[in-house]
C-alpha positions in Angstrom: -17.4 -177.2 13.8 -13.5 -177.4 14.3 -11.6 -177.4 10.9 -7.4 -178.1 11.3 -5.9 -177.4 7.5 -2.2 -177.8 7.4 -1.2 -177.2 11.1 2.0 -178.2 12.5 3.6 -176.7 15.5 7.3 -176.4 16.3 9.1 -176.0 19.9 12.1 -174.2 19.7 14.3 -173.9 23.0 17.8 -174.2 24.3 18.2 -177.7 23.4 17.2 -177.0 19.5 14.2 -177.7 17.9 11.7 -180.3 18.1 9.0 -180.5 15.4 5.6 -181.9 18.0 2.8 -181.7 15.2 3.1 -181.7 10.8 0.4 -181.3 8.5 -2.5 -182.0 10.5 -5.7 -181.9 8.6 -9.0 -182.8 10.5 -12.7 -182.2 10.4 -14.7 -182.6 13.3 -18.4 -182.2 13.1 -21.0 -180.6 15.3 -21.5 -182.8 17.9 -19.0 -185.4 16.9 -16.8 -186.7 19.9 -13.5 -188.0 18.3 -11.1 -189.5 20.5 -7.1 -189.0 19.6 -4.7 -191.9 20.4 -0.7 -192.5 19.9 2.3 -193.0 21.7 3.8 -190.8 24.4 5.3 -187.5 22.6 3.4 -187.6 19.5 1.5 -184.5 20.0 -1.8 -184.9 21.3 -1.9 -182.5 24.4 -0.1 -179.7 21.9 -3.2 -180.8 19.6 -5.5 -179.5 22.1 -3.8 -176.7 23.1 -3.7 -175.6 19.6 -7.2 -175.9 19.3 -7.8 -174.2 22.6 -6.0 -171.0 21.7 -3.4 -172.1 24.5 -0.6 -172.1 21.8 0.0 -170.6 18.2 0.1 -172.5 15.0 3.8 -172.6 13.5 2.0 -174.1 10.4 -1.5 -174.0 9.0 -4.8 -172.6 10.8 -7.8 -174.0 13.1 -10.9 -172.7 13.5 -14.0 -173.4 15.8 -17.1 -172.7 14.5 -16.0 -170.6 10.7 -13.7 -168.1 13.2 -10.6 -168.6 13.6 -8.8 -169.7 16.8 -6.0 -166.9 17.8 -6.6 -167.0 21.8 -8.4 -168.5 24.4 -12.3 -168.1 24.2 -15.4 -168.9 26.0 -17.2 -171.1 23.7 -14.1 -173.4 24.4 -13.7 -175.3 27.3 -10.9 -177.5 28.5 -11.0 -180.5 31.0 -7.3 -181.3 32.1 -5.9 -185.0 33.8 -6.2 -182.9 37.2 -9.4 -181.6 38.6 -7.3 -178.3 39.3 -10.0 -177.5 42.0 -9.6 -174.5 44.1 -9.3 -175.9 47.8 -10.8 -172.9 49.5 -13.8 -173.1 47.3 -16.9 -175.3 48.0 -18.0 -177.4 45.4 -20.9 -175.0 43.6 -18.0 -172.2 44.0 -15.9 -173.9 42.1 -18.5 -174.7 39.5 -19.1 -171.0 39.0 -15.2 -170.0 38.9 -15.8 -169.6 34.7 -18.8 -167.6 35.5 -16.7 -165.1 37.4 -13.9 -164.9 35.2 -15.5 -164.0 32.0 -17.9 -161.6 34.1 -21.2 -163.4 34.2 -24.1 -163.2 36.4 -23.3 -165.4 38.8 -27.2 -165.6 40.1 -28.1 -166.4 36.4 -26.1 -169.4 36.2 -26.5 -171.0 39.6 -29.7 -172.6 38.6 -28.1 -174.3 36.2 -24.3 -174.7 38.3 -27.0 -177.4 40.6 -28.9 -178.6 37.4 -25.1 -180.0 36.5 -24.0 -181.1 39.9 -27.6 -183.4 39.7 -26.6 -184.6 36.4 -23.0 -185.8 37.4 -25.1 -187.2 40.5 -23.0 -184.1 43.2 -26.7 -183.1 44.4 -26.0 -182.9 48.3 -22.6 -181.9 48.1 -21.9 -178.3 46.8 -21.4 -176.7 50.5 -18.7 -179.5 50.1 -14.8 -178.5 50.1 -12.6 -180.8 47.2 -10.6 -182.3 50.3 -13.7 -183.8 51.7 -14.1 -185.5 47.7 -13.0 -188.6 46.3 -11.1 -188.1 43.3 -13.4 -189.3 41.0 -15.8 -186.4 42.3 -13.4 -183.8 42.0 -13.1 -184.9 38.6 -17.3 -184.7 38.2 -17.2 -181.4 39.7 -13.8 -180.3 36.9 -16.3 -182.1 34.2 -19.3 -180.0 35.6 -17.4 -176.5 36.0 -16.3 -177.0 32.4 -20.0 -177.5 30.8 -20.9 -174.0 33.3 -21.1 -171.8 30.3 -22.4 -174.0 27.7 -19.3 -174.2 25.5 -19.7 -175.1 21.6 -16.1 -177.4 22.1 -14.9 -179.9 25.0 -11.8 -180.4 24.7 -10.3 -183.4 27.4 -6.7 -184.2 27.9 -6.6 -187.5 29.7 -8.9 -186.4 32.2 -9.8 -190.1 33.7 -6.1 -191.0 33.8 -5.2 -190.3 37.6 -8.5 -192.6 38.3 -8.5 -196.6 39.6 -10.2 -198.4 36.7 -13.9 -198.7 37.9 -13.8 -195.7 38.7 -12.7 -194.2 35.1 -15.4 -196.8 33.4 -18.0 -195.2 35.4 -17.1 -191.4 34.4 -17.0 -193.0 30.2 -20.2 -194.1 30.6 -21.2 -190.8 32.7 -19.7 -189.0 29.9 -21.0 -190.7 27.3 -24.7 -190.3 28.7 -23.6 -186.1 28.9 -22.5 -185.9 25.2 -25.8 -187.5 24.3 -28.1 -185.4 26.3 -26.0 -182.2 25.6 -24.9 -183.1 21.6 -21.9 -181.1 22.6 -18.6 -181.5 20.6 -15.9 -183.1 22.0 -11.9 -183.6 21.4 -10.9 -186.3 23.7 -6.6 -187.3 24.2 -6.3 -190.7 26.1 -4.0 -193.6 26.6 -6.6 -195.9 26.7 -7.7 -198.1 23.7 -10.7 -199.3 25.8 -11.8 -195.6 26.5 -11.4 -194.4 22.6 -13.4 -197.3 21.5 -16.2 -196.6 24.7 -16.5 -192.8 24.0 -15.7 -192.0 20.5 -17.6 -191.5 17.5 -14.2 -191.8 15.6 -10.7 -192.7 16.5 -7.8 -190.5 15.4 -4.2 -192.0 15.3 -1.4 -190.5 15.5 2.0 -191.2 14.3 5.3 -190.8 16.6 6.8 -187.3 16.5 6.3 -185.1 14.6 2.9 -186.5 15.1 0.4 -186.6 11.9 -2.8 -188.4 10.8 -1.6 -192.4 10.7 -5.4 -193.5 10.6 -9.0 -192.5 11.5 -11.2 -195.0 12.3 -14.9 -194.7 12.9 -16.5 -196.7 15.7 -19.8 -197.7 14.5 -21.1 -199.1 17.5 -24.7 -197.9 19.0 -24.8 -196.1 22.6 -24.6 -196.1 25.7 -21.7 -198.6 25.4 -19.6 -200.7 28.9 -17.2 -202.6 28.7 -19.3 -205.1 30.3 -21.6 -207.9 28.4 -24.1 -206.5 26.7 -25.9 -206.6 23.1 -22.6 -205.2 21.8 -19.9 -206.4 23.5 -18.6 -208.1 20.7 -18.2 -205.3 18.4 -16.8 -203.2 21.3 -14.2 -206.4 21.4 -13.4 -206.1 17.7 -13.3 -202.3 18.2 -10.2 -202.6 20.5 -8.2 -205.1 18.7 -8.5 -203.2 15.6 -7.1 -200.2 16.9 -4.7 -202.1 18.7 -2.8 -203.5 15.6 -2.8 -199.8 14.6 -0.9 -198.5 17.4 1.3 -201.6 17.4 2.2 -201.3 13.8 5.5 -199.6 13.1 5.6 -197.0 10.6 7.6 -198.0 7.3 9.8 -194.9 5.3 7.1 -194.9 2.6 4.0 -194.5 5.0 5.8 -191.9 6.9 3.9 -188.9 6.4 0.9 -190.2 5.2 -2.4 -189.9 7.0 -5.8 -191.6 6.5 -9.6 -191.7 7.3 
């Protein structure tokens, strides 16, 4: 589904150069959610962006679905760390907001606008305004108005992030129980260990800038997963240390450069 061969991506401005991303090669299959992990400043949100057709490649090519990625399309969806709702929209308007943009029928996809609200559990509330929302409803209604047109990619740039902690454990395992009804594919940055290892079929690591493939590691663990005690809590436990000492490792001269699966 998403194919990155080669793809790095400088920033060049008045302070010089500064080389975010370097030979990124990664496959991510239909349906696959892969979380990507590293320090602050090693790339990930220029990852995404480069996926999303938000930025051009300096280096190498992605493509979504065997076409290649030049520009922003519809069968691409991003979820950001901020809701980003419109305040002078109610809830379902704000939903609908792709609809309108890329010239759909608004009456065609309403139907399914409340079919979403229902699944993130928002029936009730779409005459609401985001003011009158907690923040982790905002961020249902963002996660909603992103799945509006039935996009082949998610893409999610630490979208739980501004969220208390219950309250970003409850949208994993709401998101988890989404990806499994709707098999869509999903790209997922975070700062969280715990979250990679709740959500992700398969952990991506990435080095300190210029960010590039230090390790991939799968998480073989059944769904729906909590960090709570359950039939696999110890493997979700064995999970989280494991990439742990990955991220804590320091890079030596002659693994610099190098990435893994």
């Amino acid at each position: 589904m998403i194919e990155l061969s080669g793809v790095g991506r400088t920033f060049t401005g008045r302070s010089g150069t500064v080389e975010a991303l370097q030979g990124i090669d990664l496959s991510v299959a239909a349906g696959e959610f892969v979380a990507v992990v590293g320090r602050s400043g090693c790339g990930k949100s220029t990852l995404l962006r480069l996926v999303a057709g938000l930025l051009p490649t300096t280096a190498g090519t992605v493509t979504v679905g065997g076409q290649r990625v030049v520009k922003a399309r519809r069968d691409i969806a991003m979820l950001f760390q901020r809701p980003a709702l419109l305040p002078w929209r109610s809830v379902l308007d704000n939903v609908l907001l792709p609809v309108e943009i890329f010239g759909l029928r608004r009456a065609q996809h309403r139907a399914r606008a409340l079919e979403l609200l229902d699944l993130v559990g928002l029936t009730g509330f779409e005459k609401r305004l985001p003011h009158e929302l907690s923040g982790g409803m905002q961020q249902r209604v963002s996660l909603c108005r992103s799945l509006i047109t039935e996009p082949q990619v998610m893409l999610m740039d630490e979208p739980f992030s501004a969220l208390d902690a219950l309250t970003r454990e409850e949208l994993s395992v709401e998101l988890q129980r989404i990806h499994m009804e709707r098999a869509a594919t999903i790209v997922f940055v975070t700062h969280s260990i715990d979250e990679a290892v709740l959500l992700a079929d398969r952990v991506v690591v990435l080095s300190p800038r210029p960010g590039r493939i230090r390790k991939i590691l799968p998480i073989d663990i059944p769904r729906p997963r909590s960090l709570g005690r359950n039939a696999h809590t110890e493997d979700v436990a064995r999970c989280s240390a494991d990439l742990h000492e990955v991220l804590m490792e320091r890079e030596t001269p002659a693994s610099a450069g190098i990435g893994g699966e």
